[in-house]
C-alpha positions in Angstrom: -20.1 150.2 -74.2 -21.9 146.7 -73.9 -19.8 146.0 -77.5 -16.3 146.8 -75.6 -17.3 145.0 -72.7 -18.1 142.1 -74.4 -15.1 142.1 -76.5 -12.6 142.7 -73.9 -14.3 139.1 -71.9 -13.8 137.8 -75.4 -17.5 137.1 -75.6 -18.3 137.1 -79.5 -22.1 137.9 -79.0 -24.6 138.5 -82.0 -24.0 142.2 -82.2 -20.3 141.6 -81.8 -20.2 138.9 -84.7 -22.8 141.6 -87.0 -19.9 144.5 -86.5 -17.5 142.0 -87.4 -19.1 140.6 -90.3 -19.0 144.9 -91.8 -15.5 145.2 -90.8 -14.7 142.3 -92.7 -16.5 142.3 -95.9 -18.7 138.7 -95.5 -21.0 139.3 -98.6 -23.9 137.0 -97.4 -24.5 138.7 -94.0 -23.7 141.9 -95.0 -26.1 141.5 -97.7 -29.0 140.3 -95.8 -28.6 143.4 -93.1 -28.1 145.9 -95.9 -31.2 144.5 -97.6 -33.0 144.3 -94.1 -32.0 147.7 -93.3 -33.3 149.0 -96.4 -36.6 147.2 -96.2 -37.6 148.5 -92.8 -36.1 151.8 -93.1 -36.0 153.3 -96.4 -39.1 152.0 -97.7 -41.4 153.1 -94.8 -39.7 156.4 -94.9 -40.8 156.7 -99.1 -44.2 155.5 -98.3 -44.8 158.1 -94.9 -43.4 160.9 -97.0 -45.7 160.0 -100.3 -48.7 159.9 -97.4 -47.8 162.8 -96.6 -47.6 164.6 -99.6 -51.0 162.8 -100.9 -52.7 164.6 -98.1 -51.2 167.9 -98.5 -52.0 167.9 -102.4 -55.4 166.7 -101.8 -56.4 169.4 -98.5 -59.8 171.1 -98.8 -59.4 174.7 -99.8 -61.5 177.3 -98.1 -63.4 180.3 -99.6 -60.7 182.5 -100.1 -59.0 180.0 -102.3 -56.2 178.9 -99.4 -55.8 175.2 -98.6 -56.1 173.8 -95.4 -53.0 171.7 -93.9 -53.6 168.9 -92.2 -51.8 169.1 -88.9 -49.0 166.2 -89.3 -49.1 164.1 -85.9 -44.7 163.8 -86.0 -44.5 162.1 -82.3 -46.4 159.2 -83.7 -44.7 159.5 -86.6 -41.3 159.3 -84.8 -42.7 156.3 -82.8 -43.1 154.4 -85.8 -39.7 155.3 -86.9 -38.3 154.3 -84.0 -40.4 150.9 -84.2 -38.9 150.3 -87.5 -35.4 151.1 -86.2 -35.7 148.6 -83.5 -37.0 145.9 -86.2 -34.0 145.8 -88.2 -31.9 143.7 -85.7 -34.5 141.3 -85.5 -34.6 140.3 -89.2 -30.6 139.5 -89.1 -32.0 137.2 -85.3 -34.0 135.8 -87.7 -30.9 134.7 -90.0 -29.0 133.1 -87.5 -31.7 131.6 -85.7 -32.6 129.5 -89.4 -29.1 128.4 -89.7 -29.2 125.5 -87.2 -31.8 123.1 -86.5 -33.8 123.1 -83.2 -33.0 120.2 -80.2 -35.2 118.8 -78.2 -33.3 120.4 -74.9 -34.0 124.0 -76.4 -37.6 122.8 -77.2 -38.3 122.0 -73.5 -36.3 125.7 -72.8 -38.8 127.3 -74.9 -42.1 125.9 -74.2 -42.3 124.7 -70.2 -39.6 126.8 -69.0 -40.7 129.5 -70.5 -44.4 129.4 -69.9 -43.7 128.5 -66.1 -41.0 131.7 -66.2 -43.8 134.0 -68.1 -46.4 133.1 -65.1 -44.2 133.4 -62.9 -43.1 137.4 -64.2 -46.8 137.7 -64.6 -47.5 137.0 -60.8 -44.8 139.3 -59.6 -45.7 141.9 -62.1 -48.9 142.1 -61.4 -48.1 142.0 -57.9 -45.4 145.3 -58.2 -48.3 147.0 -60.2 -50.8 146.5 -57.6 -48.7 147.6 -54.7 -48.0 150.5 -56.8 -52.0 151.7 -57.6 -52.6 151.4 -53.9 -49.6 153.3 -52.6 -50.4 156.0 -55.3 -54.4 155.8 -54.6 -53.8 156.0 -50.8 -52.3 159.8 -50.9 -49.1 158.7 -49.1 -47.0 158.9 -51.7 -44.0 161.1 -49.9 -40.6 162.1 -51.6 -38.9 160.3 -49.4 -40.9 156.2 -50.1 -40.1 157.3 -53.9 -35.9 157.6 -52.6 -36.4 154.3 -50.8 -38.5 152.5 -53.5 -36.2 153.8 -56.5 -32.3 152.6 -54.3 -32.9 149.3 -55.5 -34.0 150.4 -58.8 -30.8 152.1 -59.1 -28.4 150.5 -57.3 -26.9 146.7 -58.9 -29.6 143.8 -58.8 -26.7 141.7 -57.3 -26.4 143.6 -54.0 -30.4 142.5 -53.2 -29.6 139.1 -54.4 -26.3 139.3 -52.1 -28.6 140.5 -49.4 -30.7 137.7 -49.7 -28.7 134.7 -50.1 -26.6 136.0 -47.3 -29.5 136.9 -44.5 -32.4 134.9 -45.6 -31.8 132.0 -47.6 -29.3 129.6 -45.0 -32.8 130.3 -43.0 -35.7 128.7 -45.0 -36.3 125.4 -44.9 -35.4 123.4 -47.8 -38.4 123.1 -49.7 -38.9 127.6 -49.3 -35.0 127.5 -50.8 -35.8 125.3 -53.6 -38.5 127.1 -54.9 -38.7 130.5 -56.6 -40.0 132.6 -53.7 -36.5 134.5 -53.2 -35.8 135.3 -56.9 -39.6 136.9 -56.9 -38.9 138.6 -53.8 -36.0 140.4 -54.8 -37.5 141.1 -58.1 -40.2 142.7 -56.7 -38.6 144.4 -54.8 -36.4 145.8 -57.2 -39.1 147.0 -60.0 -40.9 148.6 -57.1 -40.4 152.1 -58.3 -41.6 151.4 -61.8 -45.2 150.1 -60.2 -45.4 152.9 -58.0 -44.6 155.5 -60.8 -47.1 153.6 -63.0 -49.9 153.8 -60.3 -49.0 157.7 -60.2 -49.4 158.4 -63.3 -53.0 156.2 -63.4 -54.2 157.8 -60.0 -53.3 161.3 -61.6 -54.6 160.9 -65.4 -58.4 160.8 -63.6 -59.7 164.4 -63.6 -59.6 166.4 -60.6 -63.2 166.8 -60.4 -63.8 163.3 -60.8 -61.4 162.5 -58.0 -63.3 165.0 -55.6 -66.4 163.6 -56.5 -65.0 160.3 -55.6 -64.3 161.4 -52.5 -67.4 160.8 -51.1 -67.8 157.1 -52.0 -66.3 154.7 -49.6 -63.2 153.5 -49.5 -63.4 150.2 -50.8 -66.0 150.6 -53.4 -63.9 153.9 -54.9 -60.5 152.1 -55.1 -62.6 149.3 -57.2 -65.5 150.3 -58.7 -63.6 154.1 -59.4 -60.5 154.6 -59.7 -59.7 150.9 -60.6 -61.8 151.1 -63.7 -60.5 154.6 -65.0 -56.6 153.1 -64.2 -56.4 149.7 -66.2 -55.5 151.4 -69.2 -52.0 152.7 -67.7 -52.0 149.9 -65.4 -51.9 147.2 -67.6 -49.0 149.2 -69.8 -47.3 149.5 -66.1 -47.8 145.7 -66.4 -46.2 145.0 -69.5 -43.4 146.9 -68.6 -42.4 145.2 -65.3 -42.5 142.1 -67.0 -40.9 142.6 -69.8 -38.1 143.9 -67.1 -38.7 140.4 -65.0 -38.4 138.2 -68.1 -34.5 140.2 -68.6 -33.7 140.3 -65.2 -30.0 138.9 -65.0 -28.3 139.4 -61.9 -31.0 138.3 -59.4 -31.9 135.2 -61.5 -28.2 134.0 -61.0 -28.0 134.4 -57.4 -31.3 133.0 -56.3 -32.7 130.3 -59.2 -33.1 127.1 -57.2 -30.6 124.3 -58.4 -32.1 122.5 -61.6 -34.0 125.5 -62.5 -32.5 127.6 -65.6 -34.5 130.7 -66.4 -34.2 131.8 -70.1 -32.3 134.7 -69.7 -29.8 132.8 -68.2 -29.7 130.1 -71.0 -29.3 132.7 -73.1 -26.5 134.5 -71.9 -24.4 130.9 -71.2 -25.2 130.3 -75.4 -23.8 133.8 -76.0 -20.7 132.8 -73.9 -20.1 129.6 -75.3 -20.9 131.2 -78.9 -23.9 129.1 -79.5 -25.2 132.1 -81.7 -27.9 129.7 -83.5 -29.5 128.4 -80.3 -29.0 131.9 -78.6 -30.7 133.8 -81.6 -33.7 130.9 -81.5 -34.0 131.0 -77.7 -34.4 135.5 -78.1 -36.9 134.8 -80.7 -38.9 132.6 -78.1 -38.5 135.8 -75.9 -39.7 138.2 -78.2 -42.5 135.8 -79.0 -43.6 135.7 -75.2 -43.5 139.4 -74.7 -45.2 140.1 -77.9 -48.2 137.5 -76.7 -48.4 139.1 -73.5 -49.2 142.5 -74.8 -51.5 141.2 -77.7 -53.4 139.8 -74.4 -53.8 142.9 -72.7 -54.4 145.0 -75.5 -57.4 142.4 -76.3 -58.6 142.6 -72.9 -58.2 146.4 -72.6 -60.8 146.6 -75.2 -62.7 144.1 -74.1 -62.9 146.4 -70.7 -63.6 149.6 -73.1 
């Protein structure tokens, strides 16, 4: 669907130009995804299966002669398919992003910008992920504030930036409009639902028994010292994900970036509109590169914490 889309605006995005490239025979980029596809797919497959096999030859036998089989753990396995999957594209990123060089203007985008953008998703995620532990810790989680907190979840990002610039922002004085208060407001807002459902499943992965035992601590101490501790494992996954979602987030960006100020995401969709593939391609790999840091972090200081 986003393929017809973006051919029928005449947008000739990366995926676009990779289907077109097939369709039309180009030997040297057909060629490098058939190669890439075979790399990260077919050989990983040979070497799982050979594992596998290895293992099964080599099981203990028990006294009547009978071997025992290891019990093969296929939802990891199908993860790390699925990984692999996912990796192809980014080898043929890493092919158009080579072809050019890299300007100065798209060095600024991807070193201040993007650190300034990446502490600023940090903030609000960690934020959204907070408000969702203590909505989830507190009990009060009803069926009807998870209807209210998942509507802007569902509905179009634009309509909450809409909201926004049309009730609030003619408001604020001029400094509060020039800054990013409003964009973090409305993104907030609208990943929400994914802190609160994070927080649920933290609050409700603690044992019962533990939870009633809890019970009788204070408040305060047994949201910190309890069920804080036992939660930063989901939490900080819960936090990954909501920025990952604020570092993609299209439609609020547009309507409430302060003049001057030029998010990545929204670089990177005006290079894939003005077929700037190289510059697009090198601008996602600075993307990736952010996200994948991010979660390097936490996983580092979740084991820290362990």
């Amino acid at each position: 669907l986003r393929l017809e889309i973006a051919e029928f605006a005449g947008v000739q995005t990366i995926p676009v130009r990779i289907l077109g490239a097939f369709t039309a025979l180009e030997s040297d980029v057909e060629g490098w995804i058939l190669v890439a596809i075979t790399l990260l797919i077919v050989v990983p497959l040979a070497w799982l299966t050979l594992r596998a096999l290895g293992r099964w030859i080599e099981a203990p036998q028990s006294p009547s002669g009978d071997r025992f089989r290891p019990t093969v753990r296929w939802p990891a396995v199908a993860v790390w398919l699925i990984v692999l999957i996912q990796l192809a594209p980014l080898v043929a990123l890493l092919r158009v992003a080579f072809d050019a060089p890299i300007q100065a203007g798209e060095i600024e985008l991807m070193t201040t910008t993007l650190a300034s953008e990446s502490l600023r998703g940090l903030v609000v995620a960690l934020a959204v992920v907070w408000f969702g532990f203590s909505v989830a810790e507190s009990g009060r989680l009803r069926s009807s504030t998870v209807l209210l907190l998942a509507l802007p979840l569902l509905l179009p990002g634009s309509l909450i930036g809409l909201a926004l610039v049309e009730s609030v922002q003619h408001h604020l004085p001029i400094a509060v409009a020039e800054t990013t208060l409003l964009l973090s407001i409305a993104q907030g807002v609208r990943f929400s639902a994914v802190g609160v459902l994070f927080g649920w499943l933290a609050v409700n992965s603690i044992p019962l028994a533990e939870r009633h035992a809890a019970a009788w601590v204070e408040e305060r101490p047994r949201r910190y010292r309890v069920y804080l501790v036992r939660c930063l494992p989901i939490l900080s996954t819960g936090l990954l994900v909501v920025f990952a979602l604020i570092l993609g987030e299209v439609e609020c960006a547009h309507l409430l970036s302060p003049a001057g100020y030029l998010p990545p995401v929204l670089a990177l969709y005006q290079m894939l509109h003005f077929r700037f593939d190289e510059q697009a391609a090198q601008v996602s790999l600075s993307l990736i590169l952010a996200c994948s840091l991010v979660t390097l972090s936490l996983m580092r200081w979740g084991r820290g914490l362990r």
